[in-house]
MISEDO-175118 format. One record per residue (C-alpha): residue number from 1; y, x, z. Coordinates in pm, whole numbers, plus 50000, padded with zeros to 5 digits. Layout:
+-----+-------+-------+-------+
| num |    c2 |    c1 |    c3 |
+-----+-------+-------+-------+
| NUM |     Y |     X |     Z |
...
+-----+-------+-------+-------+
***
This chain:
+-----+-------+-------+-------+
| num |    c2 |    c1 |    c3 |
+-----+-------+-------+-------+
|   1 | 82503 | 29949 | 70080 |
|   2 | 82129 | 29973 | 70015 |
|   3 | 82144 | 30009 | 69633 |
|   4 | 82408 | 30251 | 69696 |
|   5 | 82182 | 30435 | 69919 |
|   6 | 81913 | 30395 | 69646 |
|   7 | 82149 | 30546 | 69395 |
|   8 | 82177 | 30837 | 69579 |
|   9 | 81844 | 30901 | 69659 |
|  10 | 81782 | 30913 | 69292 |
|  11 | 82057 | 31116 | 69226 |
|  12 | 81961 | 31376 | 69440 |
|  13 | 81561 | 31360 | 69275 |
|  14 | 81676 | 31388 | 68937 |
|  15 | 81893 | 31660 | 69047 |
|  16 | 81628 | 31853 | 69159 |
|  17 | 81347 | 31760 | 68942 |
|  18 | 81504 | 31792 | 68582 |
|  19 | 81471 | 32194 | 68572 |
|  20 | 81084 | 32148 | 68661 |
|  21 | 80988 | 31865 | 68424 |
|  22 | 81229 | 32061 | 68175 |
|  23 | 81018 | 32425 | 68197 |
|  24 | 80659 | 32210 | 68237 |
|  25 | 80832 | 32014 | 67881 |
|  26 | 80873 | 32297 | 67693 |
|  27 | 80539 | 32494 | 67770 |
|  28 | 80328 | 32163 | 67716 |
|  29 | 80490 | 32130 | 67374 |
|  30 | 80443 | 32480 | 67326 |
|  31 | 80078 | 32476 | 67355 |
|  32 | 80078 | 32147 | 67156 |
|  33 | 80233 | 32341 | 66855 |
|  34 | 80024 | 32608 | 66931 |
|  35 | 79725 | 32373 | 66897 |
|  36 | 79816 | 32211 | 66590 |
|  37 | 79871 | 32541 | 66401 |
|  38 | 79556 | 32659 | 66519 |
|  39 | 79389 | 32273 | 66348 |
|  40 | 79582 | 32363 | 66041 |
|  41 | 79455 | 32731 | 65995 |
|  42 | 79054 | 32589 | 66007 |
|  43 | 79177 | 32306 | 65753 |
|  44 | 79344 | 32529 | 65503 |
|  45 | 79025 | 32744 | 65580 |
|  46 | 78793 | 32502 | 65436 |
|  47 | 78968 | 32469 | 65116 |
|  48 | 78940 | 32885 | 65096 |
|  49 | 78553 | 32829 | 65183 |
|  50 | 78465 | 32576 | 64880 |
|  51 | 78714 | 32746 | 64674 |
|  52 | 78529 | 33063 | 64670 |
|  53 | 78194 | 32884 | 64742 |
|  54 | 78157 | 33209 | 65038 |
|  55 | 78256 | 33246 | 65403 |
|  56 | 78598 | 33412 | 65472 |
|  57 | 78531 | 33767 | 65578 |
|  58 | 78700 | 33899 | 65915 |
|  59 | 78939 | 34100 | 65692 |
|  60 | 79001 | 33835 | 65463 |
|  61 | 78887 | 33783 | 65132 |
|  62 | 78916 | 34022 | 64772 |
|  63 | 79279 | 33967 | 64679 |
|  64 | 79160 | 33963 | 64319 |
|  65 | 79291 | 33814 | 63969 |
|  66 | 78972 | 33577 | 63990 |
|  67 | 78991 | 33505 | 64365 |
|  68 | 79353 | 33395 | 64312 |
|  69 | 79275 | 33182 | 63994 |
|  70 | 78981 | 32990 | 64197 |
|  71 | 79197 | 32891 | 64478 |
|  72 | 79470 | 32765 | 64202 |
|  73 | 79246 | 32568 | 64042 |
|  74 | 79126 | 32420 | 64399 |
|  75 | 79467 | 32335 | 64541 |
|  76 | 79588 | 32164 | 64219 |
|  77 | 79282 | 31953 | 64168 |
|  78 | 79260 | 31885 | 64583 |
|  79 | 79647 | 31767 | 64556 |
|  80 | 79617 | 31566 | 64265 |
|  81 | 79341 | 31411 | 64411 |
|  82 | 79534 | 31287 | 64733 |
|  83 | 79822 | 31233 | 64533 |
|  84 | 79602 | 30943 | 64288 |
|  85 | 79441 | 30812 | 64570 |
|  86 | 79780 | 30747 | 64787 |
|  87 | 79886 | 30570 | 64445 |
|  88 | 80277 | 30625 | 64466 |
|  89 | 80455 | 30931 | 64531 |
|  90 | 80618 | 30961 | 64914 |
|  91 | 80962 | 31066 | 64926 |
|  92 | 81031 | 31390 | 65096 |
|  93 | 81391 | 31412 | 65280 |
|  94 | 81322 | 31770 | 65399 |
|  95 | 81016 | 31941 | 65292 |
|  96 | 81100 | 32246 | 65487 |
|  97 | 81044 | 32090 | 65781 |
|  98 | 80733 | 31947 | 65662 |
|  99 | 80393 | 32119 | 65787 |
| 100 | 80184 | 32272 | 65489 |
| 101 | 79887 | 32006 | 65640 |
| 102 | 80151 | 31746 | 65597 |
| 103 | 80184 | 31851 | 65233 |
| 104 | 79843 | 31831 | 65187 |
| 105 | 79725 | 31486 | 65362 |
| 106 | 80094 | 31282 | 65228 |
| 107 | 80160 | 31503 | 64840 |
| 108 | 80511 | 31404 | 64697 |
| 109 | 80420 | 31417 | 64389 |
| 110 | 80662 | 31674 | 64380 |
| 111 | 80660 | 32105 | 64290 |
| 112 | 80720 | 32113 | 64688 |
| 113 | 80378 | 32027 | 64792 |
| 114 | 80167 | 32202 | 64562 |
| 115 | 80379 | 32532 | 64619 |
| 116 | 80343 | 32468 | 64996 |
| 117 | 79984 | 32392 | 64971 |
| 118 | 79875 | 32692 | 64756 |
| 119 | 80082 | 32942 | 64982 |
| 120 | 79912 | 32803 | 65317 |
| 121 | 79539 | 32857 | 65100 |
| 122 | 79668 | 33190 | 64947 |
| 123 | 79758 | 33324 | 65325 |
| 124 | 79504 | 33208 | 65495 |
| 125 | 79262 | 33375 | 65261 |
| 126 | 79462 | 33714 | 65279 |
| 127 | 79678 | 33706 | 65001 |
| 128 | 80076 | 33815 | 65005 |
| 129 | 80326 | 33494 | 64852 |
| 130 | 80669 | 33450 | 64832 |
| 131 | 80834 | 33150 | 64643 |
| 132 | 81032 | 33182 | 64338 |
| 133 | 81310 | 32904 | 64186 |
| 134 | 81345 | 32773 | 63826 |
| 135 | 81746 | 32721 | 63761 |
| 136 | 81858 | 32540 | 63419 |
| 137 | 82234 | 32586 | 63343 |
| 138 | 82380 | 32763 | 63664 |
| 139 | 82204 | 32496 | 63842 |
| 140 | 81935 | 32584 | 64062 |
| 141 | 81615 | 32414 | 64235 |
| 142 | 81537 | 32258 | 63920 |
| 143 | 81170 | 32355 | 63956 |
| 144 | 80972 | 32577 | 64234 |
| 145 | 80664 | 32803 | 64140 |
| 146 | 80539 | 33090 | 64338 |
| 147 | 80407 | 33417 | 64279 |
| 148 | 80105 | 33648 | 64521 |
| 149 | 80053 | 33999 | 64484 |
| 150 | 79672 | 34050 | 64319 |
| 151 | 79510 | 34373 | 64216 |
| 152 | 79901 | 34547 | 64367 |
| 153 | 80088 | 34378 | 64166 |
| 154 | 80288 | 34005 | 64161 |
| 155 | 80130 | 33690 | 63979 |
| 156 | 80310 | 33398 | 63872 |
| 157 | 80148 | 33056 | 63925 |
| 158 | 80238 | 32691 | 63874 |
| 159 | 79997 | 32494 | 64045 |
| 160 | 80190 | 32137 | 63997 |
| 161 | 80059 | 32194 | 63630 |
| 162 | 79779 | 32467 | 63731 |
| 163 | 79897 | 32755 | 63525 |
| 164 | 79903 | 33105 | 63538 |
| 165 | 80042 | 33299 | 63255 |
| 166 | 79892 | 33610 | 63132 |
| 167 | 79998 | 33927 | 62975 |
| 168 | 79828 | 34058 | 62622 |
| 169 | 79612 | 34282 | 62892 |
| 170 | 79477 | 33970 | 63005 |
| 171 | 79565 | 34051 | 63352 |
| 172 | 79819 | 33810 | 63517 |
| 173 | 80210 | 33853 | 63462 |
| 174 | 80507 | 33824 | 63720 |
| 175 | 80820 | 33609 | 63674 |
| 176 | 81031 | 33875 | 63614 |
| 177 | 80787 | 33979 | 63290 |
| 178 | 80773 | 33627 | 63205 |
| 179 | 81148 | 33611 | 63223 |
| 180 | 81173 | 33850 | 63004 |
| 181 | 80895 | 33791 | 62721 |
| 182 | 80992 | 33387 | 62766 |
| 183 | 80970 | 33324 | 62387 |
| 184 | 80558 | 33481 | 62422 |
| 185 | 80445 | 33323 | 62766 |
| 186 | 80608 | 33005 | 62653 |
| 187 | 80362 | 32952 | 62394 |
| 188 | 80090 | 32949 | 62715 |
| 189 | 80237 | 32632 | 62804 |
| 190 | 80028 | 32326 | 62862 |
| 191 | 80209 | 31997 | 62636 |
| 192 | 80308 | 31825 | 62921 |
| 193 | 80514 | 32120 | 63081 |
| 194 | 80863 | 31994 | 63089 |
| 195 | 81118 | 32170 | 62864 |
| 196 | 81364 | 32216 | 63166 |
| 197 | 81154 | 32461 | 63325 |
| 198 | 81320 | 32771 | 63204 |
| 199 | 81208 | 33089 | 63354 |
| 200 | 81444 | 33272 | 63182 |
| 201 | 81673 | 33169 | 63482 |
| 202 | 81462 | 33204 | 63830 |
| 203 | 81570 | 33337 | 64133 |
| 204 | 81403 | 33422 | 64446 |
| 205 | 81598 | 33249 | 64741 |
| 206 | 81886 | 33030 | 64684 |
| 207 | 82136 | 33189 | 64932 |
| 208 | 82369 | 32914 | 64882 |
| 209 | 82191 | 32678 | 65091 |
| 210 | 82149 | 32966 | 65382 |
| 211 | 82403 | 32903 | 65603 |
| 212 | 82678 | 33163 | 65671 |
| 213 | 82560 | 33347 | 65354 |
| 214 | 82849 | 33201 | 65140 |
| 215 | 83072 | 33379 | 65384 |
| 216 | 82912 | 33743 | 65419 |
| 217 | 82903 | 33721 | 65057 |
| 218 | 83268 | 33754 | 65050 |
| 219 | 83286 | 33997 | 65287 |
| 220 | 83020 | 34201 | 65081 |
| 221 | 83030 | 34101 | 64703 |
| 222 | 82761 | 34407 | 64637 |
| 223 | 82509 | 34202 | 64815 |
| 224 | 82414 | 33951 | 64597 |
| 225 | 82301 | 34208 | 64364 |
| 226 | 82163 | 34379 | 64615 |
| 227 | 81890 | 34120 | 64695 |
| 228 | 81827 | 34001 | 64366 |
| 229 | 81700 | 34379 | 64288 |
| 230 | 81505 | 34380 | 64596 |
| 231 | 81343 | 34047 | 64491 |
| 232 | 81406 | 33939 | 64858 |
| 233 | 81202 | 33563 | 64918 |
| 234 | 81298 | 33369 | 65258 |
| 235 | 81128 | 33036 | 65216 |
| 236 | 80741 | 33125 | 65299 |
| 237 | 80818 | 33330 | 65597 |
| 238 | 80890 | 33041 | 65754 |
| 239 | 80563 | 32902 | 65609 |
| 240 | 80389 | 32836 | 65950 |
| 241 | 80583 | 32553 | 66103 |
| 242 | 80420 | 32487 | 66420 |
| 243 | 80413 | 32844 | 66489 |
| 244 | 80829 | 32872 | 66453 |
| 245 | 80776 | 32563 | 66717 |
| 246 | 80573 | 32685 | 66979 |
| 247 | 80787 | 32993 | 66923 |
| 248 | 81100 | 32821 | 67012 |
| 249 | 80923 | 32601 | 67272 |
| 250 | 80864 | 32920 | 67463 |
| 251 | 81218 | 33139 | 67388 |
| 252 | 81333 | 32817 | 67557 |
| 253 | 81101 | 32788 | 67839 |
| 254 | 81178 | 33127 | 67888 |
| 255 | 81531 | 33137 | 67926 |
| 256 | 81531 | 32843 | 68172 |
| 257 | 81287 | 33055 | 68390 |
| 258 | 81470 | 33403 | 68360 |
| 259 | 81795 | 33189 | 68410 |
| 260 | 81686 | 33063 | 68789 |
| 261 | 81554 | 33361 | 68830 |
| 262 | 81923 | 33529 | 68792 |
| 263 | 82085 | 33259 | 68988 |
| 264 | 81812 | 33339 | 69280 |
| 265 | 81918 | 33720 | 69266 |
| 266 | 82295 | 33690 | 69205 |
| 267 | 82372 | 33553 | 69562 |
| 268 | 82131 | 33841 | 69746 |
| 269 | 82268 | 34166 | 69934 |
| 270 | 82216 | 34483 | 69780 |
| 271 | 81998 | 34726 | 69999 |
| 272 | 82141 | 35013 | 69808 |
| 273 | 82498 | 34994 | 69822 |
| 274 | 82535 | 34725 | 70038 |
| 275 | 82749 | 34472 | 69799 |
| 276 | 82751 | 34124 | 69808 |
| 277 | 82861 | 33934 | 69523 |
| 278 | 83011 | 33637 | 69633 |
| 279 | 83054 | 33312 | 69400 |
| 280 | 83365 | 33275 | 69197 |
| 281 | 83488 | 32956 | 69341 |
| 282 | 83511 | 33205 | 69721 |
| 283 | 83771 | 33425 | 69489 |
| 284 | 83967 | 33165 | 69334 |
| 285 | 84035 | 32947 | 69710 |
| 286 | 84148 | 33306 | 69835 |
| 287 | 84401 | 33338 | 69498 |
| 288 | 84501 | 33015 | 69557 |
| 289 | 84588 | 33024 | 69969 |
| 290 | 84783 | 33409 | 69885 |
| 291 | 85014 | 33231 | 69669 |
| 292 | 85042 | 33482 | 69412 |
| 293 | 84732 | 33716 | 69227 |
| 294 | 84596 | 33988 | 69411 |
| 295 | 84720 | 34297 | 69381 |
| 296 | 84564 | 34673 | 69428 |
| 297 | 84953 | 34779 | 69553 |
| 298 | 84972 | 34451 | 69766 |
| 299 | 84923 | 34570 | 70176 |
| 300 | 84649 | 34365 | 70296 |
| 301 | 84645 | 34233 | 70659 |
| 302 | 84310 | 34329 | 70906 |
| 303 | 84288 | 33979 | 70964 |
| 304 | 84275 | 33849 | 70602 |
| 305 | 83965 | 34073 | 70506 |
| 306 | 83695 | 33908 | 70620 |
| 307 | 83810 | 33603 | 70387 |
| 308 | 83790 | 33881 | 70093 |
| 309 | 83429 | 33770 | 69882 |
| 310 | 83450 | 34081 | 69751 |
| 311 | 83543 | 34472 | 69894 |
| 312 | 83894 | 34606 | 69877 |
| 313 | 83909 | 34940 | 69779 |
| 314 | 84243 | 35163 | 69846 |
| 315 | 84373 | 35415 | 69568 |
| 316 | 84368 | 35724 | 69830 |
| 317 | 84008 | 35774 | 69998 |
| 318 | 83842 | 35513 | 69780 |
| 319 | 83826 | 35356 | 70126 |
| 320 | 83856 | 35025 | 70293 |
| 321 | 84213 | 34918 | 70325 |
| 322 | 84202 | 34776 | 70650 |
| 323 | 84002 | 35103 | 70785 |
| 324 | 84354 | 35304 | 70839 |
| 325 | 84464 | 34974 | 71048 |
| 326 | 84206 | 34814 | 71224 |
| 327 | 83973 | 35167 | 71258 |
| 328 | 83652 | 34955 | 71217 |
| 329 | 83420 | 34847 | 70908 |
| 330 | 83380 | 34439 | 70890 |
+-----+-------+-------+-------+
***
């Protein structure tokens, strides 16, 4: 009898104290994401700082052809680094979900990390990124590269092999130039490159692994086409991962709050109009002890309205029904 006294007693706690530790959850891990993003910014901050060998200015620094080819050259020899001293590459199930300061302290090895890497220094130092896939054959993610915007226009950079390539100009080319002069930028590469990184085949997000993109295709076969012209990237907007988390941390903190705050106000009478919404279940025992639905036609005894958890409204008058009968309001 005791324990199942006991049983109850905890019952009715964790009842009551799961939507509280549940909203105090969510905003502590909140601010914990929102603290590690902020520790991840300063780190990526210091590789801008002896990249440049200069402070970062308040509105960031000269997105220039030289500023972009120092902070190449850091990332790639910074990685590399890391990756010697760890002394075996570290498989990566998911390197989305891995933090750009997760790239940098544990490298794969693989295009993954120094692409992460770079865009996290690029960013943070003012510059505009977006990722661009090698395919071989029809088959994509063979290799990953990434191009920023310098002087207004895009650059192409490897930095798994630290290459840029450049135009006759001498000013930095895009993948779609490259692309399409392969046979001349191919002679820029190093003799190491692999021979399966074709450019002639890149792409800018793979839509196929986007889920519910297969399908909209087929509703919309123009749109594939569509997004290739616009050059349209996905992957680095969702560069920042602690930031997506303490975003979600909070949409969900939110919702629990704004969702007792509904229940709270649902039950409450109006001092407008006078309503009261009544709970469901009060409608459904009414149904159920009529017999049969309710009906606007139906006549509706005096004495059955106060069991109503909701007004009944005649055709005629927009009245009470039971007014004509009884001659008073309940």
């Amino acid at each position: 009898m005791e324990m199942s006294n006991f049983s109850t007693f905890a019952m009715q706690i964790a009842g009551r104290a799961w939507y509280p530790l549940t909203v105090t959850g969510a905003l502590l891990m909140m601010l914990i994401s929102m603290r590690n993003e902020w520790q991840e910014d300063r780190e990526f901050d210091k590789i801008v700082v002896s990249a440049l060998h200069a402070p970062i200015p308040a509105h960031g620094v000269v997105t220039s052809q030289k500023n972009a080819t120092l902070l190449l050259h850091e990332v790639h020899d910074l990685v590399e680094k890391k990756r010697q001293e760890m002394g075996a590459e570290v498989d990566v199930e998911n390197p989305m979900l891995c933090t750009p300061g997760e790239h940098l302290d544990h490298p794969s090895g693989a295009c993954a990390s120094y692409s992460t890497v770079l865009a996290k220094t690029l960013v943070e130092a003012g510059f505009e990124v977006r990722k661009v896939g090698l395919g071989k054959d029809g088959q994509k993610a063979v290799h990953h590269v990434l191009e920023t915007r310098v002087d207004g226009q895009w650059a192409l950079m490897d930095p798994s092999f630290d290459l840029e390539f450049k135009r006759a100009d001498g000013h930095l080319a895009s993948a779609r130039e490259v692309s399409a002069a392969w046979p001349f930028y191919r002679r820029q590469l190093p003799a190491n490159y692999p021979s399966a990184y074709d450019y002639k085949e890149f792409y800018y997000t793979n839509w196929e692994r986007i889920p519910g993109a297969t399908l909209v295709f087929k509703w919309w076969p123009q749109l594939p086409a569509w997004l290739r012209d616009q050059e349209v990237s996905l992957r680095f907007y969702f560069l920042n991962v602690w930031s997506w988390s303490a975003i979600l941390w909070g949409v969900l903190a939110g919702s629990l709050l704004m969702g007792r705050a509904l229940l709270h106000m649902l039950p409450r009478r109006s001092l407008r109009t006078g309503w009261h919404l009544a709970p469901l279940g009060g409608l459904l025992n009414f149904l159920k002890a009529r017999g049969r639905p309710c009906r606007s036609q139906d006549p509706l005894p005096a004495s059955r309205w106060r069991d109503l958890p909701h007004r009944a409204w005649s055709k005629a008058g927009r009245e009470p029904a039971h007014a004509h009968s009884s001659g008073r309001m309940p």
